[in-house]
N, C-alpha and C positions, 0 to 999 in steps of 0.2 A: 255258160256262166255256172261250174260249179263250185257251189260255195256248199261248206261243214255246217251242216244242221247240229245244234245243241239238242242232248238229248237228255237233260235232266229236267226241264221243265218243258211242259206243252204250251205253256203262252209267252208271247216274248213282247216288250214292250217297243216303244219307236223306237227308242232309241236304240235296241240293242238290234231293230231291224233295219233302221238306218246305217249303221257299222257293215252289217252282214252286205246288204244290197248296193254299198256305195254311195244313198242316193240322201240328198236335201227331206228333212223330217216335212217340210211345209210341201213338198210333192207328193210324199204317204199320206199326210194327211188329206189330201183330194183326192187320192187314188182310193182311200177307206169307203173317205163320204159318198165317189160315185159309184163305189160296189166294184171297180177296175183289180182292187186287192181284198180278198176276203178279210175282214175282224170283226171286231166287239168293241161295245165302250164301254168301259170299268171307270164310272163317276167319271168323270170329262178327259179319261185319257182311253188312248187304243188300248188295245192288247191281239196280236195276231198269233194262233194257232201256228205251231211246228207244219203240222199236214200240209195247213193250206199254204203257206209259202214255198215249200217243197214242191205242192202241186202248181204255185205259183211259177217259180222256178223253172222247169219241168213240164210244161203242158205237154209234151206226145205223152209222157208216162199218166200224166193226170186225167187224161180223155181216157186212155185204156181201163183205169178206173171206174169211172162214172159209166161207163158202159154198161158194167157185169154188177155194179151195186146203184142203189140209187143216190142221188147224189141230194140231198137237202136243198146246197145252196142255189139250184135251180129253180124249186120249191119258193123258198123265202130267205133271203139274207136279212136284211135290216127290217124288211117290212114283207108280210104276206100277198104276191102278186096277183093271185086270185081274184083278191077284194077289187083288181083296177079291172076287171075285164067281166064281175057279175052286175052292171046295170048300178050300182049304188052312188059312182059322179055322177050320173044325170039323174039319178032318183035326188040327190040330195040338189043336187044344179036348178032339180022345179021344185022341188019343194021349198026349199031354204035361200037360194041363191047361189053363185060362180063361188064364192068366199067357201063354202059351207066342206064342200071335197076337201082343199088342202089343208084347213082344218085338222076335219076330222084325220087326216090320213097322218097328220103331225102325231096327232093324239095317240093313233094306233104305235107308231115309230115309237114314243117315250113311253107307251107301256111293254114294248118288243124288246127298247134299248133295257130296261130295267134287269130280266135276265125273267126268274122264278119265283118271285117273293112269294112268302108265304099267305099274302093275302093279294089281291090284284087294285089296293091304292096306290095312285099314282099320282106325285105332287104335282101341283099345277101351280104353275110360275106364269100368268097372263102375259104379265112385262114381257119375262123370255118368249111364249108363243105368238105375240105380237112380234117380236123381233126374228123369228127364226120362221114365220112365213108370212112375213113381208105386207102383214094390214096392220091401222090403227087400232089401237085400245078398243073401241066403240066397236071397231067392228067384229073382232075378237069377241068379245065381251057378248053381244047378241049372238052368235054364232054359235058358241057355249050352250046359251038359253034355249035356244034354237034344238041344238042336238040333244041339250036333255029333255027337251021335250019331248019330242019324235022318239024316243027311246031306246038312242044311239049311248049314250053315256048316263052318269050318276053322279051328281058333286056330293062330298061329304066332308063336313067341317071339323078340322080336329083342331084341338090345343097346339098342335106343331105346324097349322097352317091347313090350307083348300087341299082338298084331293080331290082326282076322280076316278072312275071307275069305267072300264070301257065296257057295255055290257052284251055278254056272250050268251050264245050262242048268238053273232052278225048278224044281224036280216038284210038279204038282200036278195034283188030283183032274181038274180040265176042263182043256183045252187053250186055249188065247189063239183058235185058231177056230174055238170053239164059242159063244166070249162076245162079246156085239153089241158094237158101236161106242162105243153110249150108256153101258155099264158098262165103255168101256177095251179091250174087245176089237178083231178085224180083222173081225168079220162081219156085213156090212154096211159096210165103212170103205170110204172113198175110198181108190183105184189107190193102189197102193208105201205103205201104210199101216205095214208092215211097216218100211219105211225109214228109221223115225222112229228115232235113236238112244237113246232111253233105253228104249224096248222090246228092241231089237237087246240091247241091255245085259244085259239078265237072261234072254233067249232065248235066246243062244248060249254056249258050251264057254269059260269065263273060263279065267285065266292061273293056274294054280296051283302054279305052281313057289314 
């Protein structure tokens, strides 16, 4: 399958990857959501990376790659993998209850999806996190209460609506250099692993002003 990468811009939208690839926009978009195609969401649409569809495109040449540099999205794509494998679902699973993980893991997701903001509020839409992991309002709602307590998160009420804040540096049960490569950790990871920004992100002292 080879197909002519555009090379005036680095992000290309569905549609213009739908054209390229051939393929039904309602297939990319599953292929996004399960990490199958690397992207981004820019406010409720995709946006896919030149690179990574190339390397999509292309795996014998994309593994040659990832070889000799480190590859991010090993690392973290939508969400930082780390977090599932330092003891923090079953920290939150006795503490708080089954509910309390996916949660929180949403939470982490819609402050990943937001990108860099200059501050780390992040609107919180109940309705939507009741709908997009699958409990009632009530239980959502405690869940929230729940994690700001344990001092996992921060609400903060502004004139434009609830925010929260996820607050960093994570605590959790294992350390990021206790957990290998292959589950998201630095041990074992390729030099300046650490350098990868969406780790730095949830590692270090966020803005909580």
């Amino acid at each position: 399958m080879n197909k002519v990468m555009p090379t005036t811009r680095k992000l290309l939208n569905l549609k213009e990857v739908s054209a390229l690839l051939n393929m039904n926009t309602e297939v990319l978009r599953r292929w996004l959501r399960n990490g199958k195609l690397p992207g981004v969401k820019v406010g409720s649409d995709w946006r896919v990376n030149v690179a990574d569809l190339e390397a999509f495109l292309n795996p014998v040449a994309g593994k040659k790659s990832s070889d000799s540099v480190e590859n991010p999205k090993k690392m973290c794509f939508r969400f930082p993998k780390w977090l599932e494998f330092s003891g923090l679902p079953r920290m939150l699973n006795d503490k708080i209850g089954p509910e309390a993980w996916p949660v929180f893991k949403k939470l982490v997701e819609l402050d990943f999806e937001l990108g860099k903001p200059t501050d780390r509020h992040v609107l919180l839409d109940r309705p939507e996190l009741a709908e997009r992991t699958g409990y009632d309002d009530e239980i959502v709602d405690a869940v929230i209460k729940q994690l700001e307590q344990n001092g996992l998160i921060r609400l903060v009420q502004r004139q434009s609506g609830e925010f929260f804040i996820v607050i960093t540096p994570i605590r959790t049960p294992r350390m990021i250099l206790d957990i290998s490569y292959e589950h998201g950790g630095v041990k074992g990871a390729p030099d300046k692993a650490l350098e990868n920004s969406c780790l730095r992100r949830f590692l270090e002292p966020g803005d909580m002003t």
